[in-house]
N, C-alpha and C positions, 0 to 999 in steps of 0.2 A: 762972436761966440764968447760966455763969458768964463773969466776964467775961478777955477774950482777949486778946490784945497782941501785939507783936511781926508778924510775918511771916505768919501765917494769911490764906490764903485759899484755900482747898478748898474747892470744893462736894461735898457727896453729893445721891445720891438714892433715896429711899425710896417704895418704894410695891409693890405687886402686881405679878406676873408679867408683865401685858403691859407694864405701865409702864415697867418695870426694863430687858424686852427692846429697847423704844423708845429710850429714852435711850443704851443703851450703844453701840444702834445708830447713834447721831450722835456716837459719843467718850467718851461717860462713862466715867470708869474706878471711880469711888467709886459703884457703886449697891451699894443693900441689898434684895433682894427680902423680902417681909414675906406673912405672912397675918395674919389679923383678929386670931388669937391674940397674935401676936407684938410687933406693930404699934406697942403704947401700950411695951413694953419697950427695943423697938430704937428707936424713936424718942430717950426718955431717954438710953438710952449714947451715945448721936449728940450731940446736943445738950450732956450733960454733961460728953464727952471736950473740949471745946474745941478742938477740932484743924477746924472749917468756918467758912467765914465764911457761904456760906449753904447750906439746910437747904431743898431742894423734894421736898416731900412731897407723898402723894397726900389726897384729901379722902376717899377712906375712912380713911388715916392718923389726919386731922384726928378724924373724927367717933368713933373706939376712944380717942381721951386724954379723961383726966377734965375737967370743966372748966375747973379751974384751971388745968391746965396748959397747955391748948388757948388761953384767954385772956393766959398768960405768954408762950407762943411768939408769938400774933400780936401782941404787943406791942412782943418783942425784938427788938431791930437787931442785937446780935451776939452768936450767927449772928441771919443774918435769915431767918424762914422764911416761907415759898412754898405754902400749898398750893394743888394742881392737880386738875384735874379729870382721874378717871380714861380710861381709854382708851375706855370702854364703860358706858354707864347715864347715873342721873342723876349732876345736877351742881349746882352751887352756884356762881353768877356773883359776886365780888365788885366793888362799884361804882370807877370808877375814882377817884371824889371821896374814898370810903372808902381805899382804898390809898392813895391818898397824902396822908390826914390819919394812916395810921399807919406808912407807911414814912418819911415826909420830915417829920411834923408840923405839916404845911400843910394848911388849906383849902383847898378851889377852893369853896366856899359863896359863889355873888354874895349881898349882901343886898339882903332886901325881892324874892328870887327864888323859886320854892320847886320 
């Protein structure tokens, strides 16, 4: 991921037809609509343009990149990416204790709690 400076802060948004229609519906002006094919490509120019500060994606997004990269994105803070649960099917909950030991680098782990 590379890193950004200066004045950035863009969002896009990536994901599938209804998603894209969703978002733009409340304002988004930067959406990318994507299919399965395209997905793990557009992603990359997104992300390697530097031009977002954050990057929400949809979790079929998430699940067409390879691992590493999939592991690189939810690591990065800038951008920082988002993925979301699509408009329809399953989903994938991320825990809140997990987000924010990887967006802020904090715990919420009490110990001796489990």
């Amino acid at each position: 991921m590379p890193e950004v400076s200066g004045d950035a802060g863009r969002t896009v948004v990536l994901g599938e037809r209804a998603l894209a229609i969703g978002f733009r519906l409340i304002g988004f002006k930067d959406v990318v609509e994507v299919t399965p094919e395209t997905s793990a490509l557009e992603f990359r120019k997104i992300v390697d343009s530097g031009d977002y500060s954050l990057v929400i994606a949809s979790q079929s997004v998430a699940k067409s990149l390879p691992e590493a990269v999939r592991h690189q994105a939810e690591s990065s803070l800038r951008p920082l990416v988002v993925f979301v649960p699509p408009p329809s099917g399953e989903y994938e909950i991320e825990s809140l204790s997990t987000l924010a030991k990887r967006v802020l680098g904090v715990s919420l782990a009490v110990p001796g709690v489990s």
